[in-house]
Structures are given as C-alpha cells and as structure tokens.
C-alpha positions as CSV (number, residue, x, y, z in Angstrom):
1,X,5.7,-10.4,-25.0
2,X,8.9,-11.4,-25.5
3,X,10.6,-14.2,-23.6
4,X,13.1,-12.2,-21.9
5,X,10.9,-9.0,-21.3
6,X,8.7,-12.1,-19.1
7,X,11.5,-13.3,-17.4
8,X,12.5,-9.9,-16.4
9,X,8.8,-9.0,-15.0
10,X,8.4,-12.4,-13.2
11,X,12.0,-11.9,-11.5
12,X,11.1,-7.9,-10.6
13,X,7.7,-9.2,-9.1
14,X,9.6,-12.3,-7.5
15,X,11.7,-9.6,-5.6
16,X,9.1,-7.3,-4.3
17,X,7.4,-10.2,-3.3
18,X,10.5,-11.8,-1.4
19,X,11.8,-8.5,-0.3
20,X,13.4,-9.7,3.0
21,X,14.9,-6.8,4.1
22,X,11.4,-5.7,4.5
23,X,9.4,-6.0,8.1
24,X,6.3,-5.2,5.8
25,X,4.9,-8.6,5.0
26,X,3.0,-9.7,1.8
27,X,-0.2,-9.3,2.9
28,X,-0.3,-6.0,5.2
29,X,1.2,-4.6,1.5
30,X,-1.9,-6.4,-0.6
31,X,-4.3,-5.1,1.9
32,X,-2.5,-1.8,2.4
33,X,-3.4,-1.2,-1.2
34,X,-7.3,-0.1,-1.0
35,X,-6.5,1.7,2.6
36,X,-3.9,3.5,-0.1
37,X,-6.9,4.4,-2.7
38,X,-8.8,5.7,-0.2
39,X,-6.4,7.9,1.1
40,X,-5.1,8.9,-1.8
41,X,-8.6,9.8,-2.8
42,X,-9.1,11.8,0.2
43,X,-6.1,13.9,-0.3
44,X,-4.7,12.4,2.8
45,X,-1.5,10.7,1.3
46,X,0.3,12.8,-1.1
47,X,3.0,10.4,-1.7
48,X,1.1,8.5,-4.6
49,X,1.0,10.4,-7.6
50,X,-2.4,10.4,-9.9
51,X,-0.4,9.6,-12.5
52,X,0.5,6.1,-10.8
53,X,-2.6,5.8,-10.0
54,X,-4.3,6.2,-13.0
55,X,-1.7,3.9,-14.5
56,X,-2.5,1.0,-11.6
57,X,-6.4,1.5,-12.7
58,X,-5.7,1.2,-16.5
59,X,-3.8,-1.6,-16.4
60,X,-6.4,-3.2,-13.6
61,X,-9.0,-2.2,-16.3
62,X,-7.0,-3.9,-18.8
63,X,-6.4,-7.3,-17.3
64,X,-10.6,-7.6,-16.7
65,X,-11.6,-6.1,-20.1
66,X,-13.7,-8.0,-22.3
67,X,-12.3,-6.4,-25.2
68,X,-9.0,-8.1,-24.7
69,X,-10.9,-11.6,-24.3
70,X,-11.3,-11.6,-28.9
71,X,-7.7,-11.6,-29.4
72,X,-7.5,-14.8,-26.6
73,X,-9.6,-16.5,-28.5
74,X,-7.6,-16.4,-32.0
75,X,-4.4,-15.9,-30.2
76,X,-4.3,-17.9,-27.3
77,X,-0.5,-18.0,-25.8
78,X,0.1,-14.5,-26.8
79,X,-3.3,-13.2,-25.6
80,X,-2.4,-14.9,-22.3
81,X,1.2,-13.6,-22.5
82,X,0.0,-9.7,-22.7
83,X,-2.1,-10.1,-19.7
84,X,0.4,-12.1,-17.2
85,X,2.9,-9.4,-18.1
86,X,0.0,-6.4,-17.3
87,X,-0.8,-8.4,-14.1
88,X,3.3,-9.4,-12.9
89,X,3.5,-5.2,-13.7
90,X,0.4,-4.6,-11.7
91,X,1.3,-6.5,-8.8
92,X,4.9,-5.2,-8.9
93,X,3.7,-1.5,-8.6
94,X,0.4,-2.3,-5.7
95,X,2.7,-3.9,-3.4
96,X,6.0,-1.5,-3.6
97,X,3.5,1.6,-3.0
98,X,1.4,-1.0,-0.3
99,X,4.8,-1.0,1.2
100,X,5.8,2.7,1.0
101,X,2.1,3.4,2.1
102,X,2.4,1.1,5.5
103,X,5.7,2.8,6.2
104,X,3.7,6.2,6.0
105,X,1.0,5.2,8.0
106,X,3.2,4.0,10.4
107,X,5.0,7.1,10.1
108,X,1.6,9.6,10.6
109,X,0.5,7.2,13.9
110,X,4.1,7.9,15.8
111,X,3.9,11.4,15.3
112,X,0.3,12.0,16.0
113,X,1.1,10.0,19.3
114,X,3.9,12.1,19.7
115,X,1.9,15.1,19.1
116,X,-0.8,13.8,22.0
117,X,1.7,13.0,24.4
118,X,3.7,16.8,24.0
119,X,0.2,17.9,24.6
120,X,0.6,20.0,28.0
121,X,-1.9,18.5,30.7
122,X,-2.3,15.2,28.2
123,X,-0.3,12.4,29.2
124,X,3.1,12.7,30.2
125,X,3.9,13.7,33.6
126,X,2.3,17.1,33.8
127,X,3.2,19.5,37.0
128,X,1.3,18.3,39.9
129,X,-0.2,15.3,38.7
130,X,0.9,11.5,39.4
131,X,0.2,8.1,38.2
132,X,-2.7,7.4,40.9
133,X,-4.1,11.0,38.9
134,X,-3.7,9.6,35.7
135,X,-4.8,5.8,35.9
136,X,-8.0,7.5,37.4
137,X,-8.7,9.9,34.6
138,X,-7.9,7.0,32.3
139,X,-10.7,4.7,33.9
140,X,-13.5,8.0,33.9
141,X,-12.4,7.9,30.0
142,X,-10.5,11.8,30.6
C-alpha cells in the first residue's frame, strides 16, 4: 500500500471516528454494529445492502485469515501494510453504517411510540378518562 493511499485511509477513519457533529458516540456505533447484523439478517433493516455486507465480512475474513499470515512472514512491512489498510477500511465502513443504523433505530422507537400513543383508548387523553384513571391502569400493568 502505498504511502499516500495509507495516509488517506488513516485520515478518512480519523474523521468518522472524530465526527463531531455527530451525537452518536464511538462506542454506541461499535456496538451498534452486531445489533445491525442481526437486523439486517432478519430482514428488519433494509437500509444495509448485502452487498456491503458481504464486503464488511470479506474483508473481516481477510484481516483474520491464516492464509495471509505466509506472505507476513517473507514480507513483513508490506504484509502488515495490506492488513492495517483492510482494517482502517473496515472500521471506516462498521462505524458510518453503526451510525446510520442508531439513527434508524432511533427513528423506528419514536414512531412506534407515536404509533402507541395515537392508539385510541391507549395513552393519551382518551374521552372520559383522567390521570387518577390512567396512573391506576398503569400500576394494574393495563
């Protein structure tokens, strides 16, 4: 890998990773990630593509191979280079669609509140009902 192509990768990893503007912190996007796998494996979050996918699991595949261990062992610096550069890529891609995938599953929990509170006769102030009505209901678990 050449040197520029690494400087590149490290500074596109370095800005995901600092994203500021982002209320979606490191580590709710790294652990965002399997929650993501799941659901994209349940056919519950269209927003991934299988082809991303597929290209996250290759090149996770890639970094652990044992295969690419021989060439580290002749080639040490640029059998090491080929695998920071698959690994700054990796991390670039997990935490941008961590990020996009919190957003969504923010996104899915407002509505489906929404969706519970437009419920007539759930929540809200239904017709004929007050708060004494509803704090009771809430402690019987209605």
């Amino acid at each position: 890998m050449r040197k520029a192509n690494r400087a590149a990768a490290g500074a596109a990893a370095w800005q995901v990773v600092q994203n500021t503007d982002s209320d979606v912190s490191v580590w709710k996007r790294a652990g965002a990630v399997p929650r993501m796998i799941g659901a994209k494996l349940r056919g519950r979050y269209p927003e991934l593509s299988t082809a991303k996918l597929l290209g996250m699991l290759v090149l996770a595949a890639y970094i652990l191979s044992p295969i690419d261990f021989v060439p580290e062992l002749f080639f040490l610096l640029p059998g090491l280079a080929d695998d920071v550069g698959a690994a700054v890529w990796l991390t670039t891609m997990a935490l941008g669609e961590g990020e996009r995938f919190v957003r969504w599953e923010r996104q899915e929990q407002a509505q489906q509140a929404f969706q519970q509170a437009d419920r007539p006769g759930r929540g809200g102030d239904a017709p004929g009902r007050g708060a004494h009505d509803r704090d009771h209901d809430a402690r019987q678990g209605r």
